[in-house]
N, C-alpha and C positions, 0 to 999 in steps of 0.2 A: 466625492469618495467613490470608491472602486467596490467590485464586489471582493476582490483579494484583501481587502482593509479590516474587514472585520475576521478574518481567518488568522489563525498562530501560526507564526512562522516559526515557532517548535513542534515536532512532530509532538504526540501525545503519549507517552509507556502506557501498554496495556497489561504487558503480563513478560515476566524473562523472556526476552527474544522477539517479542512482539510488539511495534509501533503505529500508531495510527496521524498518520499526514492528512498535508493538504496540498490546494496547489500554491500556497503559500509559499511553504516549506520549499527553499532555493534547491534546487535540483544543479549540484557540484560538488565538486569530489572535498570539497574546504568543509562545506556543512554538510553532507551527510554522515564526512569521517568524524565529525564531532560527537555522535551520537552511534555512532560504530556500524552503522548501516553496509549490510553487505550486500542484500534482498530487496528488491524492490517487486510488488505487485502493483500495475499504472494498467492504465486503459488503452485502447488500440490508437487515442490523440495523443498519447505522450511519446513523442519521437527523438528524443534525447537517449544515448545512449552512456553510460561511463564505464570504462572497462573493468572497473575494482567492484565494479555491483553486476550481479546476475538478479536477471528481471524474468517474471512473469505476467504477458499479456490475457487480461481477461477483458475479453471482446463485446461488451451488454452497456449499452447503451444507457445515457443518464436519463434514461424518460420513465414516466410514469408506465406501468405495464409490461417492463422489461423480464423475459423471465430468467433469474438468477441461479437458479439449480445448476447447470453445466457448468457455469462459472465457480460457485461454493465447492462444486465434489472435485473438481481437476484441481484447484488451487490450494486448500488443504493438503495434500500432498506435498504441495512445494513448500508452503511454513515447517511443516512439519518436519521435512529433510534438512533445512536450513536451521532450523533452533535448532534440530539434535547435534548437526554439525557446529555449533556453537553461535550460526550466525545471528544477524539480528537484522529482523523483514520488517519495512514499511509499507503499508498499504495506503494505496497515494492513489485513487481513481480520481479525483478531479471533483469530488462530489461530496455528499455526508452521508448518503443513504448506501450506496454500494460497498462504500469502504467497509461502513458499521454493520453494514448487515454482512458480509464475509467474517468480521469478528466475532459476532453471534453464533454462525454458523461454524466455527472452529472451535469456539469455548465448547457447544456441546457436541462435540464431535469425539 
């Protein structure tokens, strides 16, 4: 078994406009359009691009001790422009801790 095996290869809805991935989740214009993905926020390793998705790079590292604040307050901005505009952002860092804790930090935001 792979560490990709135990991850969902469905992103997860978290709130209208907001989804939370993994690196499971096929990164291609077939399955993202499935689940209406316009937005994607990935990490500074995700080097795939697709032209129907506008991405936000947040640059922090998957280690213990990373500090996340620059990341949380520049990226809210971009969900937030994206849902208004109707689209719908997957939060796809490669990880379970960065994705989720950018989710925290936009709920109470």
């Amino acid at each position: 078994a792979t560490v990709g095996d135990s991850l969902s290869s469905i992103p997860h809805w978290i709130a209208p406009g907001l989804w939370l991935g993994s690196r499971a989740v096929r990164h291609t214009e077939e399955s993202l359009s499935r689940f209406g993905i316009t937005h994607m926020v990935v990490d500074g390793q995700q080097r795939e691009r697709l032209p129907s998705v506008s991405y936000w790079v947040c640059n922090v590292k998957d280690e213990e001790g990373q500090d996340m604040r620059q990341c949380w307050e520049e990226t809210v901005p971009f969900i937030q422009q994206a849902i208004e505009q109707a689209g719908q952002v997957m939060l796809s860092l490669f990880g379970r801790s960065r994705s989720a804790s950018l989710v925290l930090f936009w709920m109470i935001r």
